[in-house]
Backbone as ProteinMPNN parsed JSONL, in Angstrom:
{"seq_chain_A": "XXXXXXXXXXXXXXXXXXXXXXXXXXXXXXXXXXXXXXXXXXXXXXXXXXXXXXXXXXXXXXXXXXXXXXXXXXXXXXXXXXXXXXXXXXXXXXXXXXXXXXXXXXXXXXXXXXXXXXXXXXXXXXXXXXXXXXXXXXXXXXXXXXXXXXXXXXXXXXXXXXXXXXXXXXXXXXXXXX", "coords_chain_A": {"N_chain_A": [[-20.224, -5.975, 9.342], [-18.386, -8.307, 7.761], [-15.572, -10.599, 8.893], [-13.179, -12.311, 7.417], [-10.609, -15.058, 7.978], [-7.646, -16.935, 7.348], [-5.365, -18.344, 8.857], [-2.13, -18.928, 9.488], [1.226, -20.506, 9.943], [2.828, -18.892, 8.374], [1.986, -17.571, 6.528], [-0.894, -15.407, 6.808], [-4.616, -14.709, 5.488], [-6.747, -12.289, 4.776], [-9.835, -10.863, 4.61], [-12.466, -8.981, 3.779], [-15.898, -8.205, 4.158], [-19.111, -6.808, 3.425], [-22.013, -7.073, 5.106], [-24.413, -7.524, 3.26], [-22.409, -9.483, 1.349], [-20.974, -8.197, -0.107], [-17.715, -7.475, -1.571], [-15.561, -5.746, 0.473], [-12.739, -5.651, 1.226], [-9.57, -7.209, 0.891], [-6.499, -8.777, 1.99], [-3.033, -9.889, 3.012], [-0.864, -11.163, 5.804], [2.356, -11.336, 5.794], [4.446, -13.432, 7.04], [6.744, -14.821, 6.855], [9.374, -13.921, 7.158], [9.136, -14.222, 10.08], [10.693, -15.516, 12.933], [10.135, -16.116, 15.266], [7.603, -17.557, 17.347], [6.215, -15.959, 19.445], [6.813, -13.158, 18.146], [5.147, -13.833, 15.916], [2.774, -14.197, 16.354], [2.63, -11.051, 17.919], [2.405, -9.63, 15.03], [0.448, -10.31, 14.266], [-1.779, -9.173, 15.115], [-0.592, -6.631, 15.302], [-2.046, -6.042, 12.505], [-4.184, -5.191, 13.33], [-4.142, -2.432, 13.954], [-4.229, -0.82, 12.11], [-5.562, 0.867, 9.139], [-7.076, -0.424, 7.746], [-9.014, -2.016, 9.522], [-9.839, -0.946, 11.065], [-11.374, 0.978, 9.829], [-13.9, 0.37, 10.082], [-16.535, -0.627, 12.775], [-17.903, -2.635, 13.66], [-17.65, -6.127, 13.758], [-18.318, -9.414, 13.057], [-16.242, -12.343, 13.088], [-15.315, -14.78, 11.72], [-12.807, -17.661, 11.583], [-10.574, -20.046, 9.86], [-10.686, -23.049, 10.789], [-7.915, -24.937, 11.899], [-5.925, -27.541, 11.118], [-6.742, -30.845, 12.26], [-6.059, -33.389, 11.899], [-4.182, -36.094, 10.522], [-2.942, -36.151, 7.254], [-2.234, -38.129, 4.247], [1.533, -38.536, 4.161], [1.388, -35.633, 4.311], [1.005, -34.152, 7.088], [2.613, -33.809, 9.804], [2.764, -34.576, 13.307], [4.276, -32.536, 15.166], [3.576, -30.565, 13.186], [0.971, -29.385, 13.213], [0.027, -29.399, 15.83], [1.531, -26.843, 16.387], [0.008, -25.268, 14.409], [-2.363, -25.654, 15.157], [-1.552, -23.933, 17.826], [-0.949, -21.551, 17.683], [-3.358, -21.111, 15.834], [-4.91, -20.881, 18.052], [-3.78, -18.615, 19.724], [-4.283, -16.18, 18.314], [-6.771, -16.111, 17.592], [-7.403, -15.771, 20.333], [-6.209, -13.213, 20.752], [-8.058, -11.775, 18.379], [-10.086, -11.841, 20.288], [-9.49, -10.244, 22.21], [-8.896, -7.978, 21.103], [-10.95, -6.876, 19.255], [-13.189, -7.765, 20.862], [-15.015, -9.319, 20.169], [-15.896, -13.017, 19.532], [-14.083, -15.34, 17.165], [-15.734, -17.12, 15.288], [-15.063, -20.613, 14.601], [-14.54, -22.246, 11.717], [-14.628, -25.357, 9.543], [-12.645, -26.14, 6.837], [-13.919, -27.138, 4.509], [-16.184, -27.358, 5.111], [-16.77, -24.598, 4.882], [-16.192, -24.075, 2.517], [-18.207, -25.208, 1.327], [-20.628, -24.041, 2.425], [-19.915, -21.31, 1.019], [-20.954, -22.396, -1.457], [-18.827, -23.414, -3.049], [-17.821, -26.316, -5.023], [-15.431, -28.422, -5.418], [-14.12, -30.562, -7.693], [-14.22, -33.7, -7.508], [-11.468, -36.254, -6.94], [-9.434, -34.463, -6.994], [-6.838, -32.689, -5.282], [-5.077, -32.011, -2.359], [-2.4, -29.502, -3.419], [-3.576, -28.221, -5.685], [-6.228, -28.376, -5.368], [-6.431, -25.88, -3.702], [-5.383, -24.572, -5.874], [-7.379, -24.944, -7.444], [-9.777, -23.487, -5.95], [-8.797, -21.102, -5.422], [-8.925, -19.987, -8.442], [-11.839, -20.203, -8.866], [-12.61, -18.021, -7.029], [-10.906, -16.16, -8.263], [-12.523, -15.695, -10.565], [-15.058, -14.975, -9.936], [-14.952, -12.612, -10.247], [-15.328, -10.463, -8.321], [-13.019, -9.171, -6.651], [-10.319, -6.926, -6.792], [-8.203, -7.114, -9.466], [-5.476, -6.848, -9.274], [-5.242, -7.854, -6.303], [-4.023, -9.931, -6.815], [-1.563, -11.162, -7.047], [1.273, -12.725, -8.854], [4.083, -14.686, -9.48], [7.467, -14.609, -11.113], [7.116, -16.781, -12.247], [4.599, -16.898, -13.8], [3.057, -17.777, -11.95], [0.475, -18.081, -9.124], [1.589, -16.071, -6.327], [2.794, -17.137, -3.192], [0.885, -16.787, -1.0], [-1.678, -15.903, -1.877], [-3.218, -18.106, -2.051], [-3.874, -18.517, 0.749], [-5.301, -15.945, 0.808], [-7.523, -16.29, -0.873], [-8.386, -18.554, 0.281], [-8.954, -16.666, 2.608], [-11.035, -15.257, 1.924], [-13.565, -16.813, 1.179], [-13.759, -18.324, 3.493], [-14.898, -16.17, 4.457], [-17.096, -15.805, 3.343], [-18.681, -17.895, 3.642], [-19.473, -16.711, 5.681], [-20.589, -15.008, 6.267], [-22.968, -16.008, 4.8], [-23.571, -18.094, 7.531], [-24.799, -15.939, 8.616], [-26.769, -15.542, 8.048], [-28.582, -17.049, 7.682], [-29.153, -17.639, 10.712]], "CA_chain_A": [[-19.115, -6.386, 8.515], [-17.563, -9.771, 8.063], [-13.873, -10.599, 8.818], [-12.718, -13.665, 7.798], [-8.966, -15.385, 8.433], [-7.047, -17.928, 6.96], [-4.086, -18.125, 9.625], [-0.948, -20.193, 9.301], [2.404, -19.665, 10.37], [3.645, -18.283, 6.968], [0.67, -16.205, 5.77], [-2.321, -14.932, 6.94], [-4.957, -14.422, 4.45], [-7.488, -11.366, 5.73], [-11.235, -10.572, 3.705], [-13.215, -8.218, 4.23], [-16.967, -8.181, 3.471], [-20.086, -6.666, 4.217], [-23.139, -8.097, 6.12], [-24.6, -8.841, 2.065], [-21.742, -10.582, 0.855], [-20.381, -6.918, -0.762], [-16.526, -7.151, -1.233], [-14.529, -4.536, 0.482], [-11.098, -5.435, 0.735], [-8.799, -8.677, 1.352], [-5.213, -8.797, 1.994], [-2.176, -10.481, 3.271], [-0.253, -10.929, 6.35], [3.678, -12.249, 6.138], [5.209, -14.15, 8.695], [7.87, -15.823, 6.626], [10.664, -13.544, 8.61], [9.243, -13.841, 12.046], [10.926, -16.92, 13.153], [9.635, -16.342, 17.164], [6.478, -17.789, 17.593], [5.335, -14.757, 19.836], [6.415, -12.381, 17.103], [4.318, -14.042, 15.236], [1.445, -13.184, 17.504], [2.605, -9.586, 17.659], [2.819, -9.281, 13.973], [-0.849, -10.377, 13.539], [-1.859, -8.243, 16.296], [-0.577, -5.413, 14.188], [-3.095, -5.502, 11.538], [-5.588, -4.036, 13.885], [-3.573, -1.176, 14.026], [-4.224, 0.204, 10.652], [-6.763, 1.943, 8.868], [-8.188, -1.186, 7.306], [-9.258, -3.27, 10.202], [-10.311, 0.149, 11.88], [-12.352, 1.941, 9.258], [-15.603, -0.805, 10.255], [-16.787, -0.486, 13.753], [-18.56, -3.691, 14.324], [-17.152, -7.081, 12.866], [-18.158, -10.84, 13.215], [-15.237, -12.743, 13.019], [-14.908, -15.816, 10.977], [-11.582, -18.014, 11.216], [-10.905, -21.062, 9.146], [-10.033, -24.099, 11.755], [-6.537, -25.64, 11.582], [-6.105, -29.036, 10.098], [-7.111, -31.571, 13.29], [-5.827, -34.992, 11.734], [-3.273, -36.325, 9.746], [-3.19, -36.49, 5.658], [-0.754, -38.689, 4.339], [2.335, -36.826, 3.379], [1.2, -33.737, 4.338], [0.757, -33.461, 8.381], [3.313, -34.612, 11.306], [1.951, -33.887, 14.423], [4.437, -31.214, 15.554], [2.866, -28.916, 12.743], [-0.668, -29.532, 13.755], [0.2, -28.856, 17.195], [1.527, -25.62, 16.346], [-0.918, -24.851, 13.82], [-3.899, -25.123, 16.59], [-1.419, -23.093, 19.217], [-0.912, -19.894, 17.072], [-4.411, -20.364, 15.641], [-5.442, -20.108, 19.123], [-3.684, -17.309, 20.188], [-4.392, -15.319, 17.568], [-8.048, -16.086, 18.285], [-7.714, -15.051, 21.411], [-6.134, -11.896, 20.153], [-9.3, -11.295, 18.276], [-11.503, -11.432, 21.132], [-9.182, -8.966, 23.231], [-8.333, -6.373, 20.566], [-12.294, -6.734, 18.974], [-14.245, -7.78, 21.647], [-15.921, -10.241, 19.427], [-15.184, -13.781, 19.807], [-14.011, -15.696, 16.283], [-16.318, -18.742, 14.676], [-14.218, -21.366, 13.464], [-15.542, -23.146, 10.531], [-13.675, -26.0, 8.962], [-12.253, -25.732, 5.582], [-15.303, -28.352, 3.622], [-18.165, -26.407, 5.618], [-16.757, -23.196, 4.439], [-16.27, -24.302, 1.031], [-19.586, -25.849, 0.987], [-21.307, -22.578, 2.68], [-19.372, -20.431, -0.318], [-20.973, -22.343, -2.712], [-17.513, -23.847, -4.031], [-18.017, -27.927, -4.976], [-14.295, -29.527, -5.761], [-14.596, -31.641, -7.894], [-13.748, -35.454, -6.787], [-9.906, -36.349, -7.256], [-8.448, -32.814, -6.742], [-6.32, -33.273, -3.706], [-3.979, -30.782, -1.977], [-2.026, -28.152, -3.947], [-4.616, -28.365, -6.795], [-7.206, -27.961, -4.869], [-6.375, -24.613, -3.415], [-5.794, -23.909, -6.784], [-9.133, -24.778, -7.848], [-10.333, -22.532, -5.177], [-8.178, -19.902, -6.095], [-9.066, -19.405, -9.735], [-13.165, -20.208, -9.23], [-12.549, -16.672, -6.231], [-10.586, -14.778, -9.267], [-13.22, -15.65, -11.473], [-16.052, -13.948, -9.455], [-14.567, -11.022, -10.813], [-15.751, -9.214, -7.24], [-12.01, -9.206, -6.159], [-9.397, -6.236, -7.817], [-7.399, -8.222, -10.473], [-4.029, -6.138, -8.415], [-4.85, -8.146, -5.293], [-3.79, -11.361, -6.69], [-0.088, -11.097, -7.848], [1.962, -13.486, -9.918], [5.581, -14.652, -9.297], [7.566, -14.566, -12.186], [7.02, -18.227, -12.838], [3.449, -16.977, -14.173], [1.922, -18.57, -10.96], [0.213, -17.089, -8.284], [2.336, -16.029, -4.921], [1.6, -18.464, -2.057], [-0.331, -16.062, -0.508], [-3.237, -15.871, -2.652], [-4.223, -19.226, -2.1], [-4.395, -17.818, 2.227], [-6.144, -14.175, 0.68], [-8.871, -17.158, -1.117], [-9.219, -19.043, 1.546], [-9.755, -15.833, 3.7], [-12.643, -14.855, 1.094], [-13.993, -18.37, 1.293], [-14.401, -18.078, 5.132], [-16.097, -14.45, 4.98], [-18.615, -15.666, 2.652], [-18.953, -18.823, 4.432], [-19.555, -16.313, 7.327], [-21.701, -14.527, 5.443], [-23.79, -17.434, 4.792], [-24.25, -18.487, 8.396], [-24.976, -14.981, 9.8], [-28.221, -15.006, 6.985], [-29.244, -18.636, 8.406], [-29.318, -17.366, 12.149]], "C_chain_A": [[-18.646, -7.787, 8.919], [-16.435, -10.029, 8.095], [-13.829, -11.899, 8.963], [-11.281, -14.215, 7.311], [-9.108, -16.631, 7.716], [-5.642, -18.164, 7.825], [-3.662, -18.902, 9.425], [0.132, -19.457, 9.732], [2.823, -19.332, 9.491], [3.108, -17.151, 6.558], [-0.387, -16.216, 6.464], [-3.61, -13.868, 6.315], [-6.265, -13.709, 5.094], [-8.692, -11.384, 4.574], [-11.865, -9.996, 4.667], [-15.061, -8.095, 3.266], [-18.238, -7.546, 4.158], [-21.336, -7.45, 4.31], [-23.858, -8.731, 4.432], [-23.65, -9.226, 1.403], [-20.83, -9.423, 0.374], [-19.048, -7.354, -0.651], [-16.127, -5.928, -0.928], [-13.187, -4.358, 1.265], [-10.521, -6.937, 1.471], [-6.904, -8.026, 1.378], [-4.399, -9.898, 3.0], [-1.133, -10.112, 4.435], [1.31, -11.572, 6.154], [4.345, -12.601, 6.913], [6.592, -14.958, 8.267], [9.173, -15.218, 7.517], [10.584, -13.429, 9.877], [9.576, -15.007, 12.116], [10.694, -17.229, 14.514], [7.961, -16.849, 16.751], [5.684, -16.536, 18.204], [5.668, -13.537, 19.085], [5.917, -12.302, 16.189], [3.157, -13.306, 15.269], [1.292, -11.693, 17.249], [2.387, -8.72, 16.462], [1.127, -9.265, 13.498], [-1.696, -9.533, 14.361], [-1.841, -6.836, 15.281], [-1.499, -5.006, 13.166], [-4.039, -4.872, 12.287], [-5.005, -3.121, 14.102], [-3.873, -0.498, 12.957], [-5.608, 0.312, 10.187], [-7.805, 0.796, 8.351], [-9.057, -2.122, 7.879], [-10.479, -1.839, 10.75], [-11.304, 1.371, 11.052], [-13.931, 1.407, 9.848], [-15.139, -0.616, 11.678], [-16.865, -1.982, 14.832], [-18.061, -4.715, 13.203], [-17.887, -8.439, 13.394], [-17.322, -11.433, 12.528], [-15.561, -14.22, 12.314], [-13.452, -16.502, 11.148], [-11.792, -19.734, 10.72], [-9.985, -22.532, 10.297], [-8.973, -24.832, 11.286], [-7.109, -26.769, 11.606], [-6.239, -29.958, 11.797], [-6.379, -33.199, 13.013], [-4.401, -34.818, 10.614], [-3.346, -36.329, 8.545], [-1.883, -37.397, 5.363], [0.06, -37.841, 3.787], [2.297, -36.03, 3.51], [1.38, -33.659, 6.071], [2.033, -34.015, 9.508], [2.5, -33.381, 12.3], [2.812, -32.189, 15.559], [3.888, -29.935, 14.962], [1.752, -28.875, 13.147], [-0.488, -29.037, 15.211], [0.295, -27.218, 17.472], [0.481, -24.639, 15.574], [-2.07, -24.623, 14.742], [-3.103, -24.052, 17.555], [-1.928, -21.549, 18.654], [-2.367, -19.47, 16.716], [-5.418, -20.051, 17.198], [-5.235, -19.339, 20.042], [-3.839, -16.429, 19.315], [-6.206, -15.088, 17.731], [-8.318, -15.669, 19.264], [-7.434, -13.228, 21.669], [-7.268, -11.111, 19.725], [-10.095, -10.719, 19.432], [-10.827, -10.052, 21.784], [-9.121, -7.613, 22.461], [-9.879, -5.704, 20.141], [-13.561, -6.82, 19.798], [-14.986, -8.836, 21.094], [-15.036, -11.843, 19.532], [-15.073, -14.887, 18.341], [-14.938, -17.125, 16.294], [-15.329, -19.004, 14.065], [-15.095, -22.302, 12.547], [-14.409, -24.156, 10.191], [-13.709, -25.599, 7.269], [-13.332, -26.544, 4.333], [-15.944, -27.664, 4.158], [-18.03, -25.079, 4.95], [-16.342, -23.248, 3.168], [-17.874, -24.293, 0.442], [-20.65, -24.633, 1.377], [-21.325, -21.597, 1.188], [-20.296, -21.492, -1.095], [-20.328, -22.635, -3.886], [-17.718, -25.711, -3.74], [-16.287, -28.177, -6.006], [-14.487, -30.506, -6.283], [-13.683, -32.883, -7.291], [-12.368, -35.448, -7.828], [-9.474, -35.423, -7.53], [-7.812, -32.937, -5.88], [-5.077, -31.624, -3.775], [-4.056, -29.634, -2.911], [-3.117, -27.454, -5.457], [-6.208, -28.12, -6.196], [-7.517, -26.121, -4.214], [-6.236, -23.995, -4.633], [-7.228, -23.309, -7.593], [-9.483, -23.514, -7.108], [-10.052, -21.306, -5.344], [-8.713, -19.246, -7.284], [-11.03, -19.404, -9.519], [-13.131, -18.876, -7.916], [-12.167, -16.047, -7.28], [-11.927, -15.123, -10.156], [-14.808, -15.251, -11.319], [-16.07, -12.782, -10.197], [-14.794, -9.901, -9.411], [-14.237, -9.08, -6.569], [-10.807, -8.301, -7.222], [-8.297, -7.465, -8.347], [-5.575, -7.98, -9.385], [-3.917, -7.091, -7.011], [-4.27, -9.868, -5.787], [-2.268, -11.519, -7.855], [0.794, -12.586, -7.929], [3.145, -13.721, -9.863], [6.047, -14.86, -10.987], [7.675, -15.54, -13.17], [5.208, -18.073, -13.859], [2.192, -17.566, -12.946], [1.552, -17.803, -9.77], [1.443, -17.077, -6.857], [2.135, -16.551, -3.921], [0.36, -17.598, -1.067], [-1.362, -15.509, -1.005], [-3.552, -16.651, -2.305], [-4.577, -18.471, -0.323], [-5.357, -16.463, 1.71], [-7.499, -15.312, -0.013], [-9.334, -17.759, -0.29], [-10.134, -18.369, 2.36], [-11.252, -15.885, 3.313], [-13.505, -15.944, 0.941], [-14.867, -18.446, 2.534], [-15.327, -16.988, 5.598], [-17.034, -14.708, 4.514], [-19.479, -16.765, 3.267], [-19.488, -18.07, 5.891], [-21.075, -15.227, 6.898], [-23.669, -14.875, 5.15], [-24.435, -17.502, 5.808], [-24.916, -17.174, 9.46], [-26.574, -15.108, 8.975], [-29.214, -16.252, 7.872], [-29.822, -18.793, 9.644], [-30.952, -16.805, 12.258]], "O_chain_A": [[-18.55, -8.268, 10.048], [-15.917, -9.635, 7.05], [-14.158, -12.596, 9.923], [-10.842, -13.784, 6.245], [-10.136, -17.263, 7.476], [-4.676, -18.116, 7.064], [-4.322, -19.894, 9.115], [0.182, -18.238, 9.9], [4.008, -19.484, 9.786], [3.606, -16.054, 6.303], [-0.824, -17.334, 6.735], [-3.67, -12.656, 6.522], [-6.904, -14.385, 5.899], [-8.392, -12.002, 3.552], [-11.928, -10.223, 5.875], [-15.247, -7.944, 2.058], [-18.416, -7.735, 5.361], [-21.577, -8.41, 3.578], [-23.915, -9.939, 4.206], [-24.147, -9.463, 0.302], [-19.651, -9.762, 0.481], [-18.864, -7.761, 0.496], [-16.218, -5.011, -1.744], [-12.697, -3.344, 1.761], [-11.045, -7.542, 2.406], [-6.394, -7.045, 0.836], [-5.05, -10.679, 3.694], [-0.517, -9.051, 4.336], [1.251, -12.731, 6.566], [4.946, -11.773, 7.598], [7.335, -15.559, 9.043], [9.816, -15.862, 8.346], [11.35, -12.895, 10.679], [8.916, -15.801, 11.446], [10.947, -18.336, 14.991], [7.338, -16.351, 15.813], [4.68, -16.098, 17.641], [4.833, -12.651, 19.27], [5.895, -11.307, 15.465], [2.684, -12.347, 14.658], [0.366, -11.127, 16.669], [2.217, -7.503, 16.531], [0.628, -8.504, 12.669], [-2.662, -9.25, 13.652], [-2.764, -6.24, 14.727], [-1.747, -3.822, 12.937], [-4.705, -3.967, 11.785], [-5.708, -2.613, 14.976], [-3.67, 0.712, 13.056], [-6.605, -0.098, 10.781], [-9.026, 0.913, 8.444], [-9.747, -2.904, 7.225], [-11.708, -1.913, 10.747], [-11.807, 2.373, 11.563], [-14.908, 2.147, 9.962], [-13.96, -0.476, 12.005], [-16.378, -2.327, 15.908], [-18.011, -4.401, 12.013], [-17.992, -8.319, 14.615], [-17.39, -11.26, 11.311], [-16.551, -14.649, 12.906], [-12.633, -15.68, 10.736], [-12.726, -20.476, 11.023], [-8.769, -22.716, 10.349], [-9.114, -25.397, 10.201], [-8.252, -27.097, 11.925], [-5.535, -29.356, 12.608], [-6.24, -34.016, 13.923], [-3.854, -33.828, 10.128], [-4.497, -36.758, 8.457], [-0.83, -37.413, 6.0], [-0.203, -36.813, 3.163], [3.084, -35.263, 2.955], [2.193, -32.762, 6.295], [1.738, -35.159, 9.852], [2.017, -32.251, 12.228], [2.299, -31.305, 16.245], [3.707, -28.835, 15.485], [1.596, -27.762, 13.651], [-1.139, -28.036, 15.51], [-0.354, -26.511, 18.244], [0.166, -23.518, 15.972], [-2.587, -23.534, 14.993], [-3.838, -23.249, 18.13], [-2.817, -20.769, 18.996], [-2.84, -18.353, 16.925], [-6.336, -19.244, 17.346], [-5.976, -19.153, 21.008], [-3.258, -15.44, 19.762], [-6.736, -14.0, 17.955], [-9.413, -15.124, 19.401], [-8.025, -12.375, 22.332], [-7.606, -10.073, 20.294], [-10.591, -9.601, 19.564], [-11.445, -8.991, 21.874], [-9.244, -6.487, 22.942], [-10.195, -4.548, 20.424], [-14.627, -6.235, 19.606], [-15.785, -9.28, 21.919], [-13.808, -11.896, 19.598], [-16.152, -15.473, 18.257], [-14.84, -18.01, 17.144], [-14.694, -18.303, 13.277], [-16.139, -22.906, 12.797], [-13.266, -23.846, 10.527], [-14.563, -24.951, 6.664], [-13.175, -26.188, 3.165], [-16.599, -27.05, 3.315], [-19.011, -24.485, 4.503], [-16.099, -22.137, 2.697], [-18.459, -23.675, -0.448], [-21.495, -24.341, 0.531], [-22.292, -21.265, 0.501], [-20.295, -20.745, -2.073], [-20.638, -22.445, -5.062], [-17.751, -26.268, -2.643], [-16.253, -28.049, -7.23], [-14.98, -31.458, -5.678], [-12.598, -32.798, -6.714], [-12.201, -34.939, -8.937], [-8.935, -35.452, -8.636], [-8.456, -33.743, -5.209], [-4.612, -30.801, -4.563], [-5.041, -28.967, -3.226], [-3.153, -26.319, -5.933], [-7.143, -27.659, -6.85], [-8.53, -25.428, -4.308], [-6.818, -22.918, -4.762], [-7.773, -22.287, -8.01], [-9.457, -22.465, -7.753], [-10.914, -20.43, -5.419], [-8.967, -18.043, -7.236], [-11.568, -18.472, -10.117], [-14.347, -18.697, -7.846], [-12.968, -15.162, -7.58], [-12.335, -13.983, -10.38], [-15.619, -15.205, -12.244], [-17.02, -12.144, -10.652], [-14.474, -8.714, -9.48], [-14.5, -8.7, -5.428], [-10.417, -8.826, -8.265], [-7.788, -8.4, -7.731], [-4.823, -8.869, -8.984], [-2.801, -7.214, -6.507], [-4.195, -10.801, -4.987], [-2.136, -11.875, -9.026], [0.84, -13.38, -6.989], [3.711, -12.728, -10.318], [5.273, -15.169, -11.892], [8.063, -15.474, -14.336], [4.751, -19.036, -14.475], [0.972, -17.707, -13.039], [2.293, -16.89, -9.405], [2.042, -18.102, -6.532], [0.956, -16.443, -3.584], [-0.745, -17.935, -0.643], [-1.915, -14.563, -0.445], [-4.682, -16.396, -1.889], [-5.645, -17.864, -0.254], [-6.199, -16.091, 2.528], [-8.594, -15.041, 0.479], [-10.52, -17.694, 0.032], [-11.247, -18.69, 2.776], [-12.246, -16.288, 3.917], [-14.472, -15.577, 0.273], [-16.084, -18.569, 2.667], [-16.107, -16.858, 6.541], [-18.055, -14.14, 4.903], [-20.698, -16.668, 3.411], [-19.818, -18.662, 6.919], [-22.197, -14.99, 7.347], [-24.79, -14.372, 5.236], [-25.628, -17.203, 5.767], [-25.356, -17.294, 10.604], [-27.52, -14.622, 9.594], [-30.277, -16.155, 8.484], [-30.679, -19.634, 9.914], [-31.422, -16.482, 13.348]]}, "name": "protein", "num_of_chains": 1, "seq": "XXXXXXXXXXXXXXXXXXXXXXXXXXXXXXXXXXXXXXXXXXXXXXXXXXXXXXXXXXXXXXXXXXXXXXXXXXXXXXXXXXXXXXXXXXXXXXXXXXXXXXXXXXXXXXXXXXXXXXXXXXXXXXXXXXXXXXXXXXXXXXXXXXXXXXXXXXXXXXXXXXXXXXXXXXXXXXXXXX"}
């Protein structure tokens, strides 16, 4: 089985897949009310507690590597900072709760693995969209997991539950290549 992450401090976007690419199940972690950093931790921690992490035996781990540089407009370096801490305690979480130790991929290799080409001048929030709608439009994903605020637009945590599915197939990918 493949498990692959989208972590952030807000959401954490989970996929589940098997060794051929099979969907069987994605979901969503929320972090918007943990405002501790280590209940953060604890909170993502928690998903291996339940039936869906724990029905599959054996996993290779996939996680999608936090942002490393600046964009304009988009990065100061205190979020990047934190963005690598959490994603690397939560990584390290992995290894202790699974035993397995997470690949990070960057977010272009694991696009480009999937099989997803952006087109040129898409940038940011439009881009995750893109990504978003060419994952619903697989059709291999229940229409129920991808809910709708009442603006008609998706909930911010779809674009983290696409990403996840992005990274599993991207994981997918490199386990076939080995």
């Amino acid at each position: 089985m493949i498990l692959g992450f989208d972590i952030s401090t807000r959401y954490i976007g989970w996929c589940i897949l098997d060794d051929s690419g099979r969907f069987v199940d994605i979901g969503h972690l929320d972090l918007t009310k943990e405002e501790d950093f280590y209940a953060k931790v604890d909170s993502f921690c928690s998903l291996f507690s339940g039936d869906i992490m724990w029905g599959h035996k054996y996993y290779t781990v996939f996680v999608e590597e936090p942002v490393k540089m600046f964009k304009s407009n988009a990065s100061m370096a205190q979020t990047i900072a934190l963005l690598q801490r959490f994603n690397a305690a939560c990584c390290y979480e992995i290894y202790k709760i699974l035993g397995t130790k997470p690949t990070l991929i960057m977010e272009p290799s694991a696009r480009k693995k999937a099989g997803i080409k952006v087109p040129k001048g898409v940038k940011g929030k439009d881009k995750k969209k893109f990504v978003l709608e060419h994952i619903q439009s697989l059709g291999v994903v229940p229409e129920n997991k991808w809910v709708l605020k009442r603006t008609g637009n998706p909930k911010d945590w779809c674009f983290d539950q696409a990403d996840a599915f992005v990274v599993a197939l991207a994981g997918v990918q490199m386990n076939v290549s080995e």
